[in-house]
N, C-alpha and C positions, 0 to 999 in steps of 0.2 A: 042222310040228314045233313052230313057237312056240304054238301056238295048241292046240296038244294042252296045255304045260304052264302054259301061262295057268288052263286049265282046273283041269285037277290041283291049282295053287296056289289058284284060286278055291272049288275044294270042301273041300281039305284047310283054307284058313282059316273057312270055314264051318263045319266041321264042330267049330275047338279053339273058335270063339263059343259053340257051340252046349254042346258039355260043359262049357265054363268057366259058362255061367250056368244049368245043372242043378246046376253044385255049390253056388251060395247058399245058405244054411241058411235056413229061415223061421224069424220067431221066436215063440216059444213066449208063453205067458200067464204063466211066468213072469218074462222075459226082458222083458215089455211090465212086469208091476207091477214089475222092479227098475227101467225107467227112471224110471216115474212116484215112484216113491221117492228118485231121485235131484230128480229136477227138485222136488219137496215139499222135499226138505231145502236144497238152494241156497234157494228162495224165502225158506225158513224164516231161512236162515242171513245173507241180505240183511236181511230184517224187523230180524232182534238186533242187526245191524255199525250200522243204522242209530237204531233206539232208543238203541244204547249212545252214539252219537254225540249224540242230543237230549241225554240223561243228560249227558254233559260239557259240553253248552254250556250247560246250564241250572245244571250247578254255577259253570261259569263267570262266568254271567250273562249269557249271550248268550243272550237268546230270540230263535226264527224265526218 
């Protein structure tokens, strides 16, 4: 009897693996340029924090 529901439980978890990673969405070519959009504007947006930073030391008179 144990060994019947070993079983049962062994299939039954196999089986919610099994639909749980059929439901993953693939992603689209959209979905890939909005990351690539994202990661282009942070870069971007590093680049300026850090100009703006030369910008104030160099008003300051502190060159690096």
């Amino acid at each position: 009897m144990k060994s019947g529901k070993t079983i049962a439980a062994v299939l039954i978890t196999s089986a919610l693996f099994l639909a749980l990673s059929a439901c993953q969405k693939q992603e689209g070519p959209a979905e890939r340029a909005g990351k690539e959009i994202d990661k282009a504007t942070a870069k971007a947006g590093e680049q300026i924090e850090k100009a703006g930073q030369s910008i104030q030391d160099a008003a300051k008179g502190d060159r690096k």
